[in-house]
SEFIZA-3560 file (N, C-alpha, C; in Angstrom, 3 decimals):
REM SEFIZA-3560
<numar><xx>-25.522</xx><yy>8.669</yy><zz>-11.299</zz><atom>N</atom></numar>
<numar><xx>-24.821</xx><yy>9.917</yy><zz>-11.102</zz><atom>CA</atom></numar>
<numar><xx>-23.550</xx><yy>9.874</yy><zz>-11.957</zz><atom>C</atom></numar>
<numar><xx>-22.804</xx><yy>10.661</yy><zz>-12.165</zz><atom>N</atom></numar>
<numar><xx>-22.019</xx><yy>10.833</yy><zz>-13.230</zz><atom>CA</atom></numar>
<numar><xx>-20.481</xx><yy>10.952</yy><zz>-12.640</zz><atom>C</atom></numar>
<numar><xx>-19.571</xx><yy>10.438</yy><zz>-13.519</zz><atom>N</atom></numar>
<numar><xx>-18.158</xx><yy>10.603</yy><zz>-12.767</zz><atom>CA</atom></numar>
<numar><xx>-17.493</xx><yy>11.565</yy><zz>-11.902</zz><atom>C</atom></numar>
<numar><xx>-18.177</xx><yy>12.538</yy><zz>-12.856</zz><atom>N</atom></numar>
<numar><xx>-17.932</xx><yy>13.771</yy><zz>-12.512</zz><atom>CA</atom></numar>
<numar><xx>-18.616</xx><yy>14.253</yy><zz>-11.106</zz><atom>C</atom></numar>
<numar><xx>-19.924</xx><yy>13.994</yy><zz>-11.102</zz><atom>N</atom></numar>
<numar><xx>-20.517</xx><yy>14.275</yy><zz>-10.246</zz><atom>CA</atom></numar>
<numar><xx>-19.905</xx><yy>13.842</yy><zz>-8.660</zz><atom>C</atom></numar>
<numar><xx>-20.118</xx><yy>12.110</yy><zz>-8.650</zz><atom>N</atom></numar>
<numar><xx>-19.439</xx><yy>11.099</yy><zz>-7.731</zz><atom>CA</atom></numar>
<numar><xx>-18.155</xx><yy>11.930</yy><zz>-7.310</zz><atom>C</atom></numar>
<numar><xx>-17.218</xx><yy>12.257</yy><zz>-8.233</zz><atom>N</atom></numar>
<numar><xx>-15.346</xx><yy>12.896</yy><zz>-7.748</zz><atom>CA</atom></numar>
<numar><xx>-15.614</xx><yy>13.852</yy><zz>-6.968</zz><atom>C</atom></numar>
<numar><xx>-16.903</xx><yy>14.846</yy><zz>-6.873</zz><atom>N</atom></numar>
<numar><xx>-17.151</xx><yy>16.232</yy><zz>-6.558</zz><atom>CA</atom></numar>
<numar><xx>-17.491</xx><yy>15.893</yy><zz>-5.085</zz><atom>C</atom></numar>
<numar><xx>-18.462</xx><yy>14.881</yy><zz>-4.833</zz><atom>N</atom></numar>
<numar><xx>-18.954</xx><yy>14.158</yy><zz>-3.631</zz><atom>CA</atom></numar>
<numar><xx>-18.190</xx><yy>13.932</yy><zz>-2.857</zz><atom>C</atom></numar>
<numar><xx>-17.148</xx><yy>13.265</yy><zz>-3.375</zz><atom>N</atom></numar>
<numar><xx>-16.083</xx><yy>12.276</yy><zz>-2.214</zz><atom>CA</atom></numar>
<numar><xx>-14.927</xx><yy>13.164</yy><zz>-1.976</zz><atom>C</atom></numar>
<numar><xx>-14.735</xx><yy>14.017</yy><zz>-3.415</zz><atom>N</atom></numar>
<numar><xx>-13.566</xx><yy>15.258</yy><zz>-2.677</zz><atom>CA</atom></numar>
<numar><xx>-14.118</xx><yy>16.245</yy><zz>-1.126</zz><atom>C</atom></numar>
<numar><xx>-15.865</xx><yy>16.465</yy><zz>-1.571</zz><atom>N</atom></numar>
<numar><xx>-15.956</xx><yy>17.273</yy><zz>-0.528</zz><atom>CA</atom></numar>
<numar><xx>-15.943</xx><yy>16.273</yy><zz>0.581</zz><atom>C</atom></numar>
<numar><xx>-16.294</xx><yy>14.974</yy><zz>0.943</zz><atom>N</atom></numar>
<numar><xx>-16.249</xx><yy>14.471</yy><zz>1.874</zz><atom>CA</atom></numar>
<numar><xx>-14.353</xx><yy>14.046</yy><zz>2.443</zz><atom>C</atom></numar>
<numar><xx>-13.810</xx><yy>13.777</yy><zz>1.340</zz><atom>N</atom></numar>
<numar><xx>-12.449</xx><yy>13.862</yy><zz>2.006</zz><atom>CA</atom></numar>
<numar><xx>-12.009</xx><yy>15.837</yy><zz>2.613</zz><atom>C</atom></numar>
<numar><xx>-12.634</xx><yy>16.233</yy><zz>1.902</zz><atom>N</atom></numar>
<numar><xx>-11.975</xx><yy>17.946</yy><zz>2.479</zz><atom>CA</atom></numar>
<numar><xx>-12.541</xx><yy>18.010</yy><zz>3.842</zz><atom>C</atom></numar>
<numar><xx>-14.094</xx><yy>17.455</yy><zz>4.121</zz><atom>N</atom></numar>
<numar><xx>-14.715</xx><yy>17.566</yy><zz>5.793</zz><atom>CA</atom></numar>
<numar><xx>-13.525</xx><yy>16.734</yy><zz>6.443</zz><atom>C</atom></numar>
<numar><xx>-13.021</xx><yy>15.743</yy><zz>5.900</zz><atom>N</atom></numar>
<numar><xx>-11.972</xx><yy>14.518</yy><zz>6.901</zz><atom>CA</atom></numar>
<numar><xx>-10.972</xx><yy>15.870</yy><zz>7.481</zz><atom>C</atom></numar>
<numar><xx>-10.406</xx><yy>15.782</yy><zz>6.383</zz><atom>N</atom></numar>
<numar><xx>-9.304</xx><yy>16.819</yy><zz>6.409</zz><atom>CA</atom></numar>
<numar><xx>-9.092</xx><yy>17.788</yy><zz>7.489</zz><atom>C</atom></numar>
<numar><xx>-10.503</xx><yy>18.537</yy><zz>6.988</zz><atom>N</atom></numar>
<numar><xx>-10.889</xx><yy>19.828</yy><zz>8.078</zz><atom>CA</atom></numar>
<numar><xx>-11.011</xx><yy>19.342</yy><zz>9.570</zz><atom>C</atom></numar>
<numar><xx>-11.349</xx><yy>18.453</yy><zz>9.518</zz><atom>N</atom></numar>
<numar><xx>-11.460</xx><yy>17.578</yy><zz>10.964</zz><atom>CA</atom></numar>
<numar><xx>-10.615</xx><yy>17.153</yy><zz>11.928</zz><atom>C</atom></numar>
<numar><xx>-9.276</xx><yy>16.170</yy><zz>11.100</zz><atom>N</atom></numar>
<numar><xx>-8.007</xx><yy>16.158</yy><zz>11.186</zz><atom>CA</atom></numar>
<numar><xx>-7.542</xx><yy>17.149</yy><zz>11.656</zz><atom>C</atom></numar>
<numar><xx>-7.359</xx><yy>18.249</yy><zz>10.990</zz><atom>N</atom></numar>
<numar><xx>-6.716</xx><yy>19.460</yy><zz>11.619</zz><atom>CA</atom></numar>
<numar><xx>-7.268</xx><yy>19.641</yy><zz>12.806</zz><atom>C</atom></numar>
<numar><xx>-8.805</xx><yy>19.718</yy><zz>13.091</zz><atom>N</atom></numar>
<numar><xx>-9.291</xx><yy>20.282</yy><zz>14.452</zz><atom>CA</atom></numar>
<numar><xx>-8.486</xx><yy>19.943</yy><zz>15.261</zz><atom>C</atom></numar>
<numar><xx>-8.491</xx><yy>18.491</yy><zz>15.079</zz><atom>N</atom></numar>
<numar><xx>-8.152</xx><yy>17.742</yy><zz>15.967</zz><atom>CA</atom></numar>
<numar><xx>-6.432</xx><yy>17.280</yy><zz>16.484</zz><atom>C</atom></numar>
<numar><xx>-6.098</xx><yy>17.952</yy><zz>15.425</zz><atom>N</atom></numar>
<numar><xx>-4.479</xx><yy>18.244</yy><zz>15.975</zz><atom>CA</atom></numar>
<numar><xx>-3.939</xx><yy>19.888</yy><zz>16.362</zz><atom>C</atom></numar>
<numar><xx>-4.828</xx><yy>20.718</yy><zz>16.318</zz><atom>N</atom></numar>
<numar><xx>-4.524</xx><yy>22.147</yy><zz>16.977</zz><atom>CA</atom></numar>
<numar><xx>-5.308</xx><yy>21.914</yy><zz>18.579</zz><atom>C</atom></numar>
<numar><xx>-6.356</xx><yy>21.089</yy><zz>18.331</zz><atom>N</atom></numar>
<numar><xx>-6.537</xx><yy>21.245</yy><zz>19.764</zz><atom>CA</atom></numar>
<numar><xx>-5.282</xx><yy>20.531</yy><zz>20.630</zz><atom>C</atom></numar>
<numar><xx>-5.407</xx><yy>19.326</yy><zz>20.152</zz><atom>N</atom></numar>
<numar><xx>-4.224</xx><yy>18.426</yy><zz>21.142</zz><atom>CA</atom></numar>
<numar><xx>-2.994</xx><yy>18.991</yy><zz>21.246</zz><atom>C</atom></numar>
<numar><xx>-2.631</xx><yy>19.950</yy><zz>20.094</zz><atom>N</atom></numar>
<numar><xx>-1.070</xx><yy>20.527</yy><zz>19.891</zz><atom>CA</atom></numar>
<numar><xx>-1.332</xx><yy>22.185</yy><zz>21.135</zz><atom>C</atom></numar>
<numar><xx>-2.630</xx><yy>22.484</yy><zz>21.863</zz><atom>N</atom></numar>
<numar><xx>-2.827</xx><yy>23.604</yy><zz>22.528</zz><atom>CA</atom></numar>
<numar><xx>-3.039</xx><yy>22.303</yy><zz>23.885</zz><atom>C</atom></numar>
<numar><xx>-2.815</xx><yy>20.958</yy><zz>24.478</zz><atom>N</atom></numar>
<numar><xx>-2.918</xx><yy>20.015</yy><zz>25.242</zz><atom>CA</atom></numar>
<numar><xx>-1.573</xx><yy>20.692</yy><zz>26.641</zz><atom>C</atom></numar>
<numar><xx>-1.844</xx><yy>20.602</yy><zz>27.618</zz><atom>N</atom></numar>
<numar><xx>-0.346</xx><yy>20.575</yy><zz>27.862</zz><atom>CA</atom></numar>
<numar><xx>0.235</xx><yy>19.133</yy><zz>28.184</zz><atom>C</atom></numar>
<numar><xx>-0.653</xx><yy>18.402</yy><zz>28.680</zz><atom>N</atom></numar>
<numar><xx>-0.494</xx><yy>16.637</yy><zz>28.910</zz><atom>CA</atom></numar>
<numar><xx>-1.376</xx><yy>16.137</yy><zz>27.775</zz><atom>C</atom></numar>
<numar><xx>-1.200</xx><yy>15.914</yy><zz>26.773</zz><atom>N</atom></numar>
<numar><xx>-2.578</xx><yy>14.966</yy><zz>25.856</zz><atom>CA</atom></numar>
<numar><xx>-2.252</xx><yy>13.827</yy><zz>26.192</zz><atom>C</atom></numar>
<numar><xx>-3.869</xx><yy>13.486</yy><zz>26.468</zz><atom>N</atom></numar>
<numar><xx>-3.835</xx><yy>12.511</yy><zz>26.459</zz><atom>CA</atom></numar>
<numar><xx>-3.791</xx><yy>11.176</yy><zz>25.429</zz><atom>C</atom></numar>
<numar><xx>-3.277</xx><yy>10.267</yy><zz>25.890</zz><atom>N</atom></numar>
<numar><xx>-2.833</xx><yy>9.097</yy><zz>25.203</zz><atom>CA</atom></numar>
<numar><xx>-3.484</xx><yy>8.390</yy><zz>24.495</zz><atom>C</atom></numar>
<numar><xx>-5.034</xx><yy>8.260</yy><zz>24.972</zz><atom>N</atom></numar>
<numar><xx>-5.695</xx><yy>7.712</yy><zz>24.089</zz><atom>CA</atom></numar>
<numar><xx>-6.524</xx><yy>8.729</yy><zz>23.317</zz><atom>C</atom></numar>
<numar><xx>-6.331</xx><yy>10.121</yy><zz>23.012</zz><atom>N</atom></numar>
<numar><xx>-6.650</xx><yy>11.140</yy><zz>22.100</zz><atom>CA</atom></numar>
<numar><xx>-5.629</xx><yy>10.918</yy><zz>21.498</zz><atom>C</atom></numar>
<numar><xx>-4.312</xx><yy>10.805</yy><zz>21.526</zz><atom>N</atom></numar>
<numar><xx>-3.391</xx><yy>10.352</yy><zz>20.526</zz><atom>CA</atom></numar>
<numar><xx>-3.551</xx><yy>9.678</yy><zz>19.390</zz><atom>C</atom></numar>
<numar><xx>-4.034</xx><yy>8.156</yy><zz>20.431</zz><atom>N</atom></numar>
<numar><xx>-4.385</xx><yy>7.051</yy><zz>19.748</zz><atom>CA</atom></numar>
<numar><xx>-5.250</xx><yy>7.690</yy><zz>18.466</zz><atom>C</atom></numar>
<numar><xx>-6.448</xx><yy>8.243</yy><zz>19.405</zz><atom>N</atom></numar>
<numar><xx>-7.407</xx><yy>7.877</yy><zz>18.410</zz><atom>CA</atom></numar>
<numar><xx>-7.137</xx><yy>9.132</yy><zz>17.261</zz><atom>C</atom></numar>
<numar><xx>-6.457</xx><yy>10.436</yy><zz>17.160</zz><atom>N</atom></numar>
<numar><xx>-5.477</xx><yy>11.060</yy><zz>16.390</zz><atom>CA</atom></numar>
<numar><xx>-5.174</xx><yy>9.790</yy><zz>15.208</zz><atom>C</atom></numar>
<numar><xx>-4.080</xx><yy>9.104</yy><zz>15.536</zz><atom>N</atom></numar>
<numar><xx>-3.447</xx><yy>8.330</yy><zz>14.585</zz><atom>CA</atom></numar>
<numar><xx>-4.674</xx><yy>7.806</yy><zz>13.978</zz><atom>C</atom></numar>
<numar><xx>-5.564</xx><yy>7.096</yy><zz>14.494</zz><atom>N</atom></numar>
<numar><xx>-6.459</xx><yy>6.079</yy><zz>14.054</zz><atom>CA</atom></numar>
<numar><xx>-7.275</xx><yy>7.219</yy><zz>12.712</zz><atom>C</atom></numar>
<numar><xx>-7.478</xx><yy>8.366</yy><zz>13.019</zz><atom>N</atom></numar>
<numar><xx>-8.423</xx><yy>9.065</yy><zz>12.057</zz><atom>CA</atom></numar>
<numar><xx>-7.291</xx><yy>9.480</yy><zz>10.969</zz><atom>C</atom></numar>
<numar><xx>-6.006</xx><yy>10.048</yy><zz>10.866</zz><atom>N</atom></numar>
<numar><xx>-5.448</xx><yy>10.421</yy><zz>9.916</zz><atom>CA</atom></numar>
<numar><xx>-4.981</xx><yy>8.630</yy><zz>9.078</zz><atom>C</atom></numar>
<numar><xx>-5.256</xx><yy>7.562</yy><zz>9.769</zz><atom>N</atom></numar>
<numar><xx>-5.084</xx><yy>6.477</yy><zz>8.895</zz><atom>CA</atom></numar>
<numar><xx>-5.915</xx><yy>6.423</yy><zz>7.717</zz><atom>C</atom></numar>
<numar><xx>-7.266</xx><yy>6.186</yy><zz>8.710</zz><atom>N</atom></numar>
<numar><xx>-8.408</xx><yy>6.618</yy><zz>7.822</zz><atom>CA</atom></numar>
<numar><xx>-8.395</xx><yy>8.107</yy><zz>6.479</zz><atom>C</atom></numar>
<numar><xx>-7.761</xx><yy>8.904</yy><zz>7.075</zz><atom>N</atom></numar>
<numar><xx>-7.292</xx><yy>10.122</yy><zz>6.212</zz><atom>CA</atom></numar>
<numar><xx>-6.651</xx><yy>9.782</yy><zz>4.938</zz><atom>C</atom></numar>
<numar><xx>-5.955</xx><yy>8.958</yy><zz>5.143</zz><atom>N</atom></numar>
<numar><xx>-4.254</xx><yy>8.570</yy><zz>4.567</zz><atom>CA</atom></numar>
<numar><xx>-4.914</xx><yy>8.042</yy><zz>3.293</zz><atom>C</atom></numar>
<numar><xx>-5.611</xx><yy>6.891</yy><zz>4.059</zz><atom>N</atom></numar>
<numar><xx>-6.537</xx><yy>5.709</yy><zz>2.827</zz><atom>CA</atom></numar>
<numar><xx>-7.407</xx><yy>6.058</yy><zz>1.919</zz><atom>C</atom></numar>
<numar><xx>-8.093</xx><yy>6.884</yy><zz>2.366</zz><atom>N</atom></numar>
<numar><xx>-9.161</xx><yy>7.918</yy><zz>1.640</zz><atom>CA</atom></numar>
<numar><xx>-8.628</xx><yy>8.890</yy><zz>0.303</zz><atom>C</atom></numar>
<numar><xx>-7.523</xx><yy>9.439</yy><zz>0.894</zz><atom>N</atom></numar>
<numar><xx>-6.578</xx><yy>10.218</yy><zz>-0.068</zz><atom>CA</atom></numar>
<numar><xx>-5.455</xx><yy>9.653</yy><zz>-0.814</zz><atom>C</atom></numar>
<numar><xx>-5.381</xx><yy>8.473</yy><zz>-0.684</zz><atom>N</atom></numar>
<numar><xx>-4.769</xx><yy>7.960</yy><zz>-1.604</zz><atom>CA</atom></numar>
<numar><xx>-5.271</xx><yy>7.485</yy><zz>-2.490</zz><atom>C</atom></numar>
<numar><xx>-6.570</xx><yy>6.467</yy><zz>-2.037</zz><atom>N</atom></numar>
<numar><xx>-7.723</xx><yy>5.991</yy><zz>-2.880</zz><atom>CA</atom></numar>
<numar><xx>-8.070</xx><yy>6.544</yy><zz>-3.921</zz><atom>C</atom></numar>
<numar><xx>-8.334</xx><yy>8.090</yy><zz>-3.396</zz><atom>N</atom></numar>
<numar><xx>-8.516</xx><yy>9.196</yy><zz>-4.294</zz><atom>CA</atom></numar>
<numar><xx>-7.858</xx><yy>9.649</yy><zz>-5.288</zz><atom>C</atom></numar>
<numar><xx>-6.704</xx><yy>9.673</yy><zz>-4.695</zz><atom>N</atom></numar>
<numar><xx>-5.755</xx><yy>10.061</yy><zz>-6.111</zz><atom>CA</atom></numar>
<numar><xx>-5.270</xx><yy>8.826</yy><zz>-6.859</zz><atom>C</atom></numar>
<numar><xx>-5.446</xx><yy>7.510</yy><zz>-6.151</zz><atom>N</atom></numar>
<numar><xx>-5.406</xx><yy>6.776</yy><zz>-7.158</zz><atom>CA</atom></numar>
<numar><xx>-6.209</xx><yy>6.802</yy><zz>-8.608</zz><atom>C</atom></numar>
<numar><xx>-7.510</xx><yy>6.547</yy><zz>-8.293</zz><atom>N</atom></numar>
<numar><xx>-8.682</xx><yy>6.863</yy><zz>-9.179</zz><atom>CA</atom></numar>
<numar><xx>-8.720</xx><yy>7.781</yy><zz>-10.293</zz><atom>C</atom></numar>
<numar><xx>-8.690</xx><yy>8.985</yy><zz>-9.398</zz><atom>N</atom></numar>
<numar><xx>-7.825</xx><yy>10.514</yy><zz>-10.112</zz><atom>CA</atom></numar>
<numar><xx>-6.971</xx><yy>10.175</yy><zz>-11.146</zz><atom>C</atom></numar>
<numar><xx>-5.909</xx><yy>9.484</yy><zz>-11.070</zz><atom>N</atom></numar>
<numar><xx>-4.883</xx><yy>9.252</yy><zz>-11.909</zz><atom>CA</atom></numar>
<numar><xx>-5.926</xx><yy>8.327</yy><zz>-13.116</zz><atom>C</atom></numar>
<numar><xx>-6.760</xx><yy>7.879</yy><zz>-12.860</zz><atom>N</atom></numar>
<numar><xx>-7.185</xx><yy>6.781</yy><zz>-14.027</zz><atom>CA</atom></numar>
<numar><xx>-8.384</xx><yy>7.361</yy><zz>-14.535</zz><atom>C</atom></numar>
<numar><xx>-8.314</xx><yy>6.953</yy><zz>-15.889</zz><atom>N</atom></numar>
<numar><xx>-9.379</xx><yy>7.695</yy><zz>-16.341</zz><atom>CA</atom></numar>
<numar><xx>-10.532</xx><yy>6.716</yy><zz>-16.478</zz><atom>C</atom></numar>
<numar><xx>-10.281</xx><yy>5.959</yy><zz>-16.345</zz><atom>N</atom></numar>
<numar><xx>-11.462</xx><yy>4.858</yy><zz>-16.977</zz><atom>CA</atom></numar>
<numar><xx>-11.955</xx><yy>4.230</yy><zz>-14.847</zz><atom>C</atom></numar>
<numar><xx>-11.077</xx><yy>4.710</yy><zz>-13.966</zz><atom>N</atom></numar>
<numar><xx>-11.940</xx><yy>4.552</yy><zz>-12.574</zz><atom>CA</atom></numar>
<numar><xx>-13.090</xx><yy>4.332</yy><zz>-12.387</zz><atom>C</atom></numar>
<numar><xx>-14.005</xx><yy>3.342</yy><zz>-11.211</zz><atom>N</atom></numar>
<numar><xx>-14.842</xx><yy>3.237</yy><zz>-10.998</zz><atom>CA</atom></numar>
<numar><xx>-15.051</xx><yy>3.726</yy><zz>-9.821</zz><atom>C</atom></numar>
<numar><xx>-15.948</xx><yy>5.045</yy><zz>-10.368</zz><atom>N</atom></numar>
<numar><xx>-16.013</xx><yy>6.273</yy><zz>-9.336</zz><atom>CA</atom></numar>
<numar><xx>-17.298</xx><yy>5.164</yy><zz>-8.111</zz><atom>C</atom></numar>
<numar><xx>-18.071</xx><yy>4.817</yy><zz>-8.710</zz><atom>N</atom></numar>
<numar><xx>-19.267</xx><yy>4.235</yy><zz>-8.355</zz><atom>CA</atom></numar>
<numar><xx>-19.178</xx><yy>3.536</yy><zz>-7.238</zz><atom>C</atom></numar>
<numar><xx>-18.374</xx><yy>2.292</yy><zz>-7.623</zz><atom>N</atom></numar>
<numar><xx>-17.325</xx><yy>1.144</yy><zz>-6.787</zz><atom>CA</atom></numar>
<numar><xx>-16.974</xx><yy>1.827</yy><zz>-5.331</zz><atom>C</atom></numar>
<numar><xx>-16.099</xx><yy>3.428</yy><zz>-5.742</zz><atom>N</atom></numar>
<numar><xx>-15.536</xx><yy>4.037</yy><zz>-4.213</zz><atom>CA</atom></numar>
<numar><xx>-16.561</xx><yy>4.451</yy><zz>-3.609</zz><atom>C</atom></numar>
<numar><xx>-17.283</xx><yy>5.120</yy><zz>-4.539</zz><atom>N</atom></numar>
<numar><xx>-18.287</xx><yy>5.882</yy><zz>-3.472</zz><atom>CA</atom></numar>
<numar><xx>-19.042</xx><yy>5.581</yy><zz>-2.321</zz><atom>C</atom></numar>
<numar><xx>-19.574</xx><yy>3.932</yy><zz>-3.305</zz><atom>N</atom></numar>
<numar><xx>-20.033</xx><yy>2.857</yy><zz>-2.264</zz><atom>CA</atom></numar>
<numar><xx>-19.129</xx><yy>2.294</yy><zz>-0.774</zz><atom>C</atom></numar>
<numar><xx>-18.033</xx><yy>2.422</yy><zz>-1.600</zz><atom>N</atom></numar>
<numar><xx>-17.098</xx><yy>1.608</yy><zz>-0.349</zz><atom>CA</atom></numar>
<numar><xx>-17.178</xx><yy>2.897</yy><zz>0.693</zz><atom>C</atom></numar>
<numar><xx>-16.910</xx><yy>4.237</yy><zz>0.275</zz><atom>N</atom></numar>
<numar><xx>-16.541</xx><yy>5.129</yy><zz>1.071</zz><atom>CA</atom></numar>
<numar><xx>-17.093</xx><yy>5.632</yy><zz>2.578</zz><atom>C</atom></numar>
<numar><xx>-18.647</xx><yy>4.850</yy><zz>2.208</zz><atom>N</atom></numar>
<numar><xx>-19.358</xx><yy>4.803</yy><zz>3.218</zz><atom>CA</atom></numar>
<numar><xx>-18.758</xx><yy>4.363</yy><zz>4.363</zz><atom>C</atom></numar>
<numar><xx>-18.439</xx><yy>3.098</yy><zz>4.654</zz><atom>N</atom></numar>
<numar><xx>-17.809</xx><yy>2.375</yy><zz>5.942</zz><atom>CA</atom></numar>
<numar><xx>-16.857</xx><yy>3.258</yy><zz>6.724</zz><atom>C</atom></numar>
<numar><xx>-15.663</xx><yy>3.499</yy><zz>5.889</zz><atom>N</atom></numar>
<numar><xx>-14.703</xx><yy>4.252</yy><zz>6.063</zz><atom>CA</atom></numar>
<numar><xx>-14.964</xx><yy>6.009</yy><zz>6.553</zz><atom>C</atom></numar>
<numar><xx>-16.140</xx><yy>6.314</yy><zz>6.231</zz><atom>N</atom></numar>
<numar><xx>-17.018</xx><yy>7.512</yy><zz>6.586</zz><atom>CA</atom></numar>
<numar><xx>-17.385</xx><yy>7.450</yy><zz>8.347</zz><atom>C</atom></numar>
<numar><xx>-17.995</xx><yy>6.147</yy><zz>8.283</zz><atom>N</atom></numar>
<numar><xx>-18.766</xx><yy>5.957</yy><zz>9.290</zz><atom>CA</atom></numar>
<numar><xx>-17.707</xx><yy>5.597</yy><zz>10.299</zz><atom>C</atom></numar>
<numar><xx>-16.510</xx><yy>4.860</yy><zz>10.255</zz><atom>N</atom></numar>
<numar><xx>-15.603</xx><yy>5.140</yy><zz>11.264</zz><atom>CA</atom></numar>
<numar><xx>-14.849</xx><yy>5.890</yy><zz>11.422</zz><atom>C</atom></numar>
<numar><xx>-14.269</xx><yy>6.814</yy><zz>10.686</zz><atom>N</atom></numar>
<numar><xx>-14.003</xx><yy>7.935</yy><zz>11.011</zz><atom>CA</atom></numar>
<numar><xx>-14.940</xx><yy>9.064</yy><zz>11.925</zz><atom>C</atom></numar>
<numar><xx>-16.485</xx><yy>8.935</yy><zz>11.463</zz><atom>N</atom></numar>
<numar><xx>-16.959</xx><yy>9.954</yy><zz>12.211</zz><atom>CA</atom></numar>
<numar><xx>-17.731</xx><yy>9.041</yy><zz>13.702</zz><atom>C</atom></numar>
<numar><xx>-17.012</xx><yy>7.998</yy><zz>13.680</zz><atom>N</atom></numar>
<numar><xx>-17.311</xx><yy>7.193</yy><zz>15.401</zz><atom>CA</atom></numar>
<numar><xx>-15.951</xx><yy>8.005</yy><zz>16.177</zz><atom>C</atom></numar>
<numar><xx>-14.917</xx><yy>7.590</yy><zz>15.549</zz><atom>N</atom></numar>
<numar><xx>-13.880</xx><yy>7.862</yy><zz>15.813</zz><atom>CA</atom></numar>
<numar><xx>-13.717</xx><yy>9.537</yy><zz>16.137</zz><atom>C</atom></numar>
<numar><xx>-14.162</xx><yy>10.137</yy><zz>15.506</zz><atom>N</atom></numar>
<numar><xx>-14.309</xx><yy>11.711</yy><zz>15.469</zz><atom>CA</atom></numar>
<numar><xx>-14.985</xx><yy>11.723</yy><zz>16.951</zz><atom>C</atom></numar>
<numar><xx>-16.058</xx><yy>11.745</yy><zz>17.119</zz><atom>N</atom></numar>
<numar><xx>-17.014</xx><yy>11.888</yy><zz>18.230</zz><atom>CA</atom></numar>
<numar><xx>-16.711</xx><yy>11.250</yy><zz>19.167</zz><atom>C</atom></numar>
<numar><xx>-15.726</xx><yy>10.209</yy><zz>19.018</zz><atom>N</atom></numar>
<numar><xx>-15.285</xx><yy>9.766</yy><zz>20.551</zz><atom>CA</atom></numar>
<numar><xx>-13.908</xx><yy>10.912</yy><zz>20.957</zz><atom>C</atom></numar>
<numar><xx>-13.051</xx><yy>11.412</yy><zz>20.206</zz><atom>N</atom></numar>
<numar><xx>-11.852</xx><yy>12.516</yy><zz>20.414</zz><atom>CA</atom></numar>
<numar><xx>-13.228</xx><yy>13.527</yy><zz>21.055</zz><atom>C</atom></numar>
<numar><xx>-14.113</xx><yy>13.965</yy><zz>19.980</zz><atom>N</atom></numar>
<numar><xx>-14.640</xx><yy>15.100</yy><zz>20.696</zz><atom>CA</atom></numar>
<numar><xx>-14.747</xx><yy>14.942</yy><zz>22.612</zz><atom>C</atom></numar>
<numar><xx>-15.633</xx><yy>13.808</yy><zz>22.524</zz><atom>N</atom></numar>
<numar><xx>-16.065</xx><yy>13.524</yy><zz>23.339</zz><atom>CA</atom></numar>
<numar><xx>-14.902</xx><yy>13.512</yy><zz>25.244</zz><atom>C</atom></numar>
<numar><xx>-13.798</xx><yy>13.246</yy><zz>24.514</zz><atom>N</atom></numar>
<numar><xx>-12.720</xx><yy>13.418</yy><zz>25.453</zz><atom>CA</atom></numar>
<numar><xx>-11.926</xx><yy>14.600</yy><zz>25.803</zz><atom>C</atom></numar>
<numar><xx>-12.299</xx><yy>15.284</yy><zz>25.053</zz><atom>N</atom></numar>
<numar><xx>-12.130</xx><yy>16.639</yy><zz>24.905</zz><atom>CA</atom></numar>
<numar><xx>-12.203</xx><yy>17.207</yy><zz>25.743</zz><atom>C</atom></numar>
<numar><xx>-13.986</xx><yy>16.869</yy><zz>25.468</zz><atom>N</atom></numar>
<numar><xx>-15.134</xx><yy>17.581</yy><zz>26.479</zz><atom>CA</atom></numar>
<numar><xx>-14.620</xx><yy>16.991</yy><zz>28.102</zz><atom>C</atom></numar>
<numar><xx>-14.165</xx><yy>16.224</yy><zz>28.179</zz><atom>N</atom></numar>
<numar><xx>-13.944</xx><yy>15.292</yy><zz>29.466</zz><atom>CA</atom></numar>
<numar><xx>-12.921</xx><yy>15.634</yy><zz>30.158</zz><atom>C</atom></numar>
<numar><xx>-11.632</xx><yy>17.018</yy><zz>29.051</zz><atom>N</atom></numar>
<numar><xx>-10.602</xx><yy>16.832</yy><zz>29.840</zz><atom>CA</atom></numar>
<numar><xx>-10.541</xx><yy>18.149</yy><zz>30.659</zz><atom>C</atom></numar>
//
């Protein structure tokens, strides 16, 4: 797949983070007690956010980047974020 291609991939997958992030701080910011460990796990996903988008614009900045290298890695970091996602939902639903 092509550099170009790969940057197009992982932007849209950082924009789903993103979009997510937000959900997940208008709901808690409409909380009247939030809870603490929706907090937690708040912080824990915009870390994941943080890393992703920096990663990104690191790369971004370089031209000679190995889009390939992230894409691969990006997986892991995918997959706990969206554990992490579905357990906030999940408390949500609970409160």
């Amino acid at each position: 797949m092509s550099n170009t291609k790969l940057k197009q991939n992982i932007k849209a997958k950082i924009d789903d983070i993103n979009s997510k992030v937000l959900s997940i701080r208008e709901r808690l910011s409409k909380e009247e007690n939030p809870d603490d460990e929706l907090q937690k796990l708040l912080l824990q996903l915009e870390k994941i956010q943080t890393e992703l988008t920096e990663k990104f614009d690191t790369l971004e900045a370089n031209p000679e980047a190995d889009w390939d290298e992230f894409d691969k890695n990006i997986h892991q970091s995918m997959k706990s974020f969206n554990q992490t996602f579905t357990r906030a939902g999940t408390l949500f639903k609970n409160s």
